[in-house]
N, C-alpha and C positions, 0 to 999 in steps of 0.2 A: 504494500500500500504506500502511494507515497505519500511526504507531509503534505501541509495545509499549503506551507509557500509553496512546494512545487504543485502542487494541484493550482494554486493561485494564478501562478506564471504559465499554466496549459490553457487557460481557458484567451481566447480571443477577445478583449472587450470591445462592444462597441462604441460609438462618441457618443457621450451623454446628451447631445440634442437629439439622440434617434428614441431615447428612453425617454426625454422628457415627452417627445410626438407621439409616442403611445398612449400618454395620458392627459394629452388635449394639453400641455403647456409650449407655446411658444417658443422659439428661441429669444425673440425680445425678451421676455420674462427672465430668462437666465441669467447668473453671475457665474460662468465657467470660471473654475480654478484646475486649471491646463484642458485633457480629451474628456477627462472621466470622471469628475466631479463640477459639481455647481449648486451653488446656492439658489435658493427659490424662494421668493418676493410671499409674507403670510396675504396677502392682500387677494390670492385667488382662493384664500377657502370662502367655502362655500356653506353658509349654513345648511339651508334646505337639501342636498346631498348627505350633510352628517347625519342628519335626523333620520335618511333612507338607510343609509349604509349601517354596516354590522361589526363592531369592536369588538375583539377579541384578545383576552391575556390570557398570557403564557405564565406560568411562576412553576414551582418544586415542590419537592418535597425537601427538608434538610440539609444542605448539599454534602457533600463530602469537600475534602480541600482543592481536588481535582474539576470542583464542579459536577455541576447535572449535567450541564447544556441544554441551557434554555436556548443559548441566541442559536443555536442547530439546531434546537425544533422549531422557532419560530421562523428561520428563515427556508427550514425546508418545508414548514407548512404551508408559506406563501408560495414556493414553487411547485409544493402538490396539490393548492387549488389552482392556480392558473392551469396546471396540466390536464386536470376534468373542467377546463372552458371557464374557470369564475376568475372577475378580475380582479387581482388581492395587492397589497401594499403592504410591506414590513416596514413599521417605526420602532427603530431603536436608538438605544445609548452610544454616547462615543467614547472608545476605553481610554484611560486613563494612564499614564505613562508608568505609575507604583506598580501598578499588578502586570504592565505588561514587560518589565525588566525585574519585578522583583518574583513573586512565588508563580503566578497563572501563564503568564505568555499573555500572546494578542488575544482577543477579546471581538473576532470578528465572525465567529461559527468557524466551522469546523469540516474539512473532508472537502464534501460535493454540494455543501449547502454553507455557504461564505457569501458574506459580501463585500465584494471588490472597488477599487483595489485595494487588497487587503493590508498592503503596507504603508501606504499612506494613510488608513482609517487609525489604524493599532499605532502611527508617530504623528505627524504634527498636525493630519489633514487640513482641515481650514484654518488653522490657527484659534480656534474659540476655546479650548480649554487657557492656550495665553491669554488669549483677550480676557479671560475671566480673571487668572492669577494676574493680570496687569493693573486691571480692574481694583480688584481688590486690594493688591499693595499701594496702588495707587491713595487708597482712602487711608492706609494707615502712615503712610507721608506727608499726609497732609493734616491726617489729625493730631504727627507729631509735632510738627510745622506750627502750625494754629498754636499748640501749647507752649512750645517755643520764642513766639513772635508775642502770643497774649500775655505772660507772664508777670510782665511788670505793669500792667494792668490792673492786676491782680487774678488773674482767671487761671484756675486749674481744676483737674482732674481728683474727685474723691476714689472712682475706680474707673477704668478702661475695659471691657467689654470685649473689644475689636482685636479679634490675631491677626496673622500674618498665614500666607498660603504658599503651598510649593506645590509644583506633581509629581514630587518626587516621595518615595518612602526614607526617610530622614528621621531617626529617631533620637537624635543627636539635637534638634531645631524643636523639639515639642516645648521644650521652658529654654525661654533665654534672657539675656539682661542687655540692654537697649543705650545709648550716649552715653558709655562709656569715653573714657579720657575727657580730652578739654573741654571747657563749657561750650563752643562753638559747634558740639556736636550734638546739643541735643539734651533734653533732661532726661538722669535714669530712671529707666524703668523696666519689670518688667512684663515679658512679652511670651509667644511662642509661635509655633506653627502649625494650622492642619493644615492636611491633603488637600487640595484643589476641589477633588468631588464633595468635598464636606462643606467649601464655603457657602456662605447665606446669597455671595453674588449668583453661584452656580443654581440654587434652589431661586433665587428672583428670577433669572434666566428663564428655568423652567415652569415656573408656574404664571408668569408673564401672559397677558392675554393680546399684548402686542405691543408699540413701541411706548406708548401716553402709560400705561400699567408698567412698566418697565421703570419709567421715570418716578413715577408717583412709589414704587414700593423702592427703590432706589433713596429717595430723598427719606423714607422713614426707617430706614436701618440707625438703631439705636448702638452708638457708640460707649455711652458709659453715661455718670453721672457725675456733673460738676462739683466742686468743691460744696458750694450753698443746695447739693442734696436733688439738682433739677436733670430731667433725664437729656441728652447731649444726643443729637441726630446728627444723619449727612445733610439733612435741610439746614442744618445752622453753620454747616462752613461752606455752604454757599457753594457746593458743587458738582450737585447731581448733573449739573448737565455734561460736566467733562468726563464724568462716568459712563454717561449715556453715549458720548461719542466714540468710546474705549471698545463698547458693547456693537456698536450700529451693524455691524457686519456681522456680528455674533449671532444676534438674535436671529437670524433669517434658516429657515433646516437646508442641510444639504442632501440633496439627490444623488446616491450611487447606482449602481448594481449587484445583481448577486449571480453569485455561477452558469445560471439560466438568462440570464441578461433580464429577469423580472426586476422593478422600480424597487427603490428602499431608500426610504426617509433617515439619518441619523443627527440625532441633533441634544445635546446636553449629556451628562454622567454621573449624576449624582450615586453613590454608593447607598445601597438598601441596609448596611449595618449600621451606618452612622451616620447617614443622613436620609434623602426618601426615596430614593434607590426608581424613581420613573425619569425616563426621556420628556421632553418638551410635551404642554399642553399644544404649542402650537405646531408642532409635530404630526403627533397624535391627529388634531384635528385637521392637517392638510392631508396626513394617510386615510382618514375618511371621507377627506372630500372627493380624491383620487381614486379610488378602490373601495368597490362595494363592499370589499371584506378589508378589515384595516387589524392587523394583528402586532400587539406589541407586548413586551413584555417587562416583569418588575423585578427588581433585582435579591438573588439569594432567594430562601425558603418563603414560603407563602405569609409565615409567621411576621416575617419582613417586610419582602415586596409588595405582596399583594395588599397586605393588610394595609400599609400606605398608598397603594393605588386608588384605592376604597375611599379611605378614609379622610384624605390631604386633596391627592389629586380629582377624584370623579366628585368629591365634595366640591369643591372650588369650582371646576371648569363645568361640571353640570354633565358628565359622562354616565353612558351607562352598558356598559357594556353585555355582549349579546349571549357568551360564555366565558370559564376559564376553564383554560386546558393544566392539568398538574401533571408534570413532568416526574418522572421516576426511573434509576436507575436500576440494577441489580447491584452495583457496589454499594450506593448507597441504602438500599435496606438492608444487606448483609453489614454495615456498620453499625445501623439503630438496632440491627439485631444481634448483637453484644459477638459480632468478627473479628477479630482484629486486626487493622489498619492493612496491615504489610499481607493479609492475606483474602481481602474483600474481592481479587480477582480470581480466588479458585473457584471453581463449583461448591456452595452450601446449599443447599436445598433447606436444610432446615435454620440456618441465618435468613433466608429471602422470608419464610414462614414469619418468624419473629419479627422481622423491622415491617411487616404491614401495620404494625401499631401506629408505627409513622405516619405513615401513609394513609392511615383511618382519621387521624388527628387533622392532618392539614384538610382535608375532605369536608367534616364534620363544619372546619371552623370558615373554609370558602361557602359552605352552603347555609350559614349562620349569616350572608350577605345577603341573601335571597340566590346566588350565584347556582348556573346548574355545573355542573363538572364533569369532566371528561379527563381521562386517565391515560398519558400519551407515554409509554414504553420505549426508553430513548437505547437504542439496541447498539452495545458494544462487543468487538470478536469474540471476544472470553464468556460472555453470555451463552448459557447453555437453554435448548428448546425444552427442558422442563421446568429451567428456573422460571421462562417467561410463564408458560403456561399456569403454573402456581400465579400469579398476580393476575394473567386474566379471567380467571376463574374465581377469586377472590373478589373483583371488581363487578363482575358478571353478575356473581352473589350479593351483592351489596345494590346492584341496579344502575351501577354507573357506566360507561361507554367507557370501552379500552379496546387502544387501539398501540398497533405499533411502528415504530417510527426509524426508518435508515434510511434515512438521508443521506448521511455522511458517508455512507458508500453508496448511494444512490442517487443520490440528486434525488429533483422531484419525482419519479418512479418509488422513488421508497419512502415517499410522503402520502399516497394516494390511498392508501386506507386510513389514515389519522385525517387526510381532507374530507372525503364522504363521509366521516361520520361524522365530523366537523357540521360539514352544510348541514346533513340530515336532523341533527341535534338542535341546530339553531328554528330549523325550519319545523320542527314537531315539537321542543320543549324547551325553549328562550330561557333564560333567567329572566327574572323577576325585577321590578324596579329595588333598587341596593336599597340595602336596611344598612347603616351605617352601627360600629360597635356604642358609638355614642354618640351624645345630641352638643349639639356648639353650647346648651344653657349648661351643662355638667362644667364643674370647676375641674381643674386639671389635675385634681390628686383623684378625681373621680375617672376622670379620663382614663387616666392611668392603669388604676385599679380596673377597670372593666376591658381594657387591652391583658391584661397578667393575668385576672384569674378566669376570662372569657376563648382568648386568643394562644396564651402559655400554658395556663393549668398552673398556672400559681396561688400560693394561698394568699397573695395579698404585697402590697408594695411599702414600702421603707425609704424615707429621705434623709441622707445626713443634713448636719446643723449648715454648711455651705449651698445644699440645695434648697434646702428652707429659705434661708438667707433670701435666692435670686427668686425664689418662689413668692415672696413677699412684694418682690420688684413686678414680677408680673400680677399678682394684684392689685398692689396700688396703682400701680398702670393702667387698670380694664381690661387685660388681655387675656384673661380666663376663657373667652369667648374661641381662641384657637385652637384649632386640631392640635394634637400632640404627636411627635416624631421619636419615637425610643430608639436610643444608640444601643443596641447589647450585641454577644455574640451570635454569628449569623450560623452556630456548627449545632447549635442546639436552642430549647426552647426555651430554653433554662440562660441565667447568666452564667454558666459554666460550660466552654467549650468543649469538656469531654461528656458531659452529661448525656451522651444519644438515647434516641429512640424517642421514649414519652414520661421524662423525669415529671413526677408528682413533691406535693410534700417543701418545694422550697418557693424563696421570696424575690422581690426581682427587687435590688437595691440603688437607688436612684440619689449616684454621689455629686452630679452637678446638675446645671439648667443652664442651658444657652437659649437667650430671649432671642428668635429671630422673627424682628418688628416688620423688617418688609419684605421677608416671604412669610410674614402672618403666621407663622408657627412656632411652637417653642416643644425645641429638643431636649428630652431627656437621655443622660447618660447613666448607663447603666452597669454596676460591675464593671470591669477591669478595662472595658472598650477604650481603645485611644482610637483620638480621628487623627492622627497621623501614625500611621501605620509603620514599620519598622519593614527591613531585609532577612529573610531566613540565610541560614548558613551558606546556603548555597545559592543564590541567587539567578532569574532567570537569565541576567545582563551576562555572565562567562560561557554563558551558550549563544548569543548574539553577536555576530560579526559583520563584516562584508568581505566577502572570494570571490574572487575577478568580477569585482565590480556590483554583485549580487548581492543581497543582504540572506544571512540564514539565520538559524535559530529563532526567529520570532515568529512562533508557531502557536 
């Protein structure tokens, strides 16, 4: 079998203005960035199209470290419903530079169902994850600036709010200490770093309804609280608008391809551990307006993505999507069913048995949306035809649709029974308008509590005296009215990444709160979660090169 690159570099692409012509876009419309990519103008969606057309997420079950493969179901589901005649659109994320040099690799599917070009998607592509970290740094230069220049005014800082972004994984940059040496450098203070996917600009980005929403939740990013106790925005240093101009090109999704030369939206990256783990609303709604069936998916286990999809995103943008499909491997239920690690690719028959506890859980708690579900069996070599048969017979039993899915050795051919049951499904038993796990009137410790022991199976939630602390900021502010975003680990359901399967019995401990004023939500951290992620021992970057001129390793 060969890799992803070299599967990448066999396929022939064509010029993205032949892909935009498939879907009634103009080339006026277009902003090419070189043959094979281009940005596209939000201004041709189309409401009355979304309202026809049929949204579809993709999410897990628990992932393992190697992942589900989600973006390989979802991109080879789009290419097995165009292959039985329906015309589909995959909206996704754009990956992040941390996971694609540090533990994961690229981040653009996988095999025969990738969207291309693969190596410009997985490094700089458009540049909008910089525009974001530019963005962003940008605001904390100048709120250093501001305190710098106000000073003998009398005007300072009682606390500072605002990090600092990188997209790199840096575990070295999470606490730092700030104008250091001579006065002309600044007062100290200090500081640190998240990941790029975590910052509050990346979540403005994506929950943005267009350029004026962009501007307006821009200017109300709460930066800290002045010395005399008053809260401190970007509307008070007067420069949401150079922020806006940082972004202008950002905001706009870009149009690829995927192996089959089918259309695919990618556009934003937020991480579903520690931040809300969906692609652009504005995304999303141009893959509806494009494609009768518009499939995208949320990031990590359902516990994560989806439950953020739900809860942040189809709140906000007024989405309702048509199904979710849960993704399932054979490795990963031989982990929640107590394997071990180094041995999840042998034949267990009775591990696959044991991790449907999993696999019941996530089920249970998407259909606790009103959501109907369908159970897409993501088939890898080492998969044996009785471990599959054990899940669809367990599924069968339970009354859910299972179906299986090789894409990745098959391109759309190996997508074509997870499509027809797909349509068939949509077409005989919809989901339901979303029931949301809570209402906007719930205060956020209630929020909370009804995500842990609704969504985890916890007994209940716990804030340290630092969380309380900013928990008292967000009430006296009025903001109890916003969704809540839980940062924990994405390996279990639990705040303990070894915990697999369906830990009962513990608490989910909530040791900070990040107010984020203008993506209207406020993130809890949970247990040990850092939003700047660290490098394993081994890292994916000593396997990335370039040979004769080729780039390898980022697979």
């Amino acid at each position: 079998m060969k890799s992803d690159i070299e599967i990448a570099r066999s396929i022939r692409l064509r010029p993205i203005r032949q892909i935009a012509q498939g879907l009634g876009i103009s080339e006026d419309e277009l902003e090419p960035y070189g043959k094979y990519i281009a940005k596209v103008p939000e201004q041709i969606i189309d409401e009355e199209k979304i309202k026809q057309h049929k949204l579809i997420l993709v999410t897990a079950i628990t992932p393992t470290k190697a992942g589900i493969g989600k973006t390989t179901v979802s991109v080879g589901l789009a290419l097995g419903l165009n292959k039985i005649g329906k015309k589909a659109v995959v909206a996704l994320r754009e990956p992040s530079l941390g996971p694609c040099f540090g533990m994961k690799g690229g981040a653009a599917g996988g095999g025969y169902a990738q969207v291309l070009p693969m190596e410009k998607i997985n490094l700089h592509f458009t540049g909008d994850f910089h525009a974001i970290t530019s963005a962003h740094n940008m605001i904390s230069a100048l709120l250093d600036n501001y305190i710098y220049q106000h000073k003998d005014e009398g005007f300072a800082m009682r606390e500072i709010l605002w990090k600092r972004v990188l997209d790199v994984n840096d575990r070295n940059l999470r606490t730092i200490v700030t104008g250091l040496g001579a006065k002309v450098n600044g007062e100290v203070m200090e500081s640190g770093f998240d990941i790029t996917p975590a910052s509050e600009i990346m979540a403005i980005l994506c929950l943005a309804q267009d350029e004026d929403d962009l501007r307006r939740r821009i200017e109300k990013i709460l930066l800290g609280t002045t010395i005399d106790g008053k809260p401190f925005y970007v509307k008070d240093l007067g420069v949401a608008g150079a922020i806006c101009v940082l972004l202008k090109d950002a905001i706009r999704p870009n149009l690829v391809q995927t192996t089959e030369h089918t259309p695919a939206i990618i556009h934003g990256g937020p991480f579903a551990n520690i931040a809300h783990g969906c692609n652009s609303i504005v995304a999303t709604r141009m893959a509806l307006t494009l494609g009768d069936y518009a499939i995208t998916e949320a990031g990590f286990g359902a516990d994560l993505g989806a439950e953020k999809f739900y809860d942040i995103k189809c709140r906000k943008a007024g989405l309702q999507p048509a199904l979710t499909i849960l993704v399932a491997t054979t490795q990963g239920l031989k982990m929640h069913g107590g394997v071990a690690v180094d041995a999840i690719k042998e034949p267990n028959v009775e591990g696959v048995k044991a991790g449907l506890a999993n696999l019941d859980k996530h089920i249970q708690n998407l259909q606790s949306f009103g959501q109907t579900v369908v159970v897409c069996f993501n088939r890898y070599a080492t998969d044996t035809d009785e471990e599959i048969a054990i899940c669809r017979r367990h599924c069968e039993q339970m009354g859910i649709g299972f179906a299986v899915n090789d894409a990745f050795n098959r391109g759309g051919d190996g997508a074509v029974e997870l499509a027809r049951l797909v349509v068939e499904t949509i077409d005989n038993q919809p989901s339901r308008p979303l029931h949301f796990a809570y209402a906007d009137t719930q205060g956020i410790e209630e929020k909370a509590d009804a995500v842990a022991k609704n969504i985890y199976g916890a007994k209940g939630v716990t804030f340290t005296p630092a969380a309380k602390k900013k928990l008292q900021i967000v009430h006296d502010m009025g903001l109890d009215s916003y969704p809540i975003c839980i940062a924990k680990t994405q390996y279990s359901f639990s705040q303990d990444q070894k915990a697999y399967g369906v830990p009962t019995g513990f608490s989910i401990a909530i040791r900070d709160v990040v107010i984020n004023n203008g993506a209207e939500m406020i993130v809890l951290i949970a247990g040990d979660i850092m939003r700047m992620p660290g490098l394993p021992k081994s890292p994916q970057a000593e396997h990335i090169d370039i040979v004769d001129g080729e780039i390898v390793g980022l697979s």
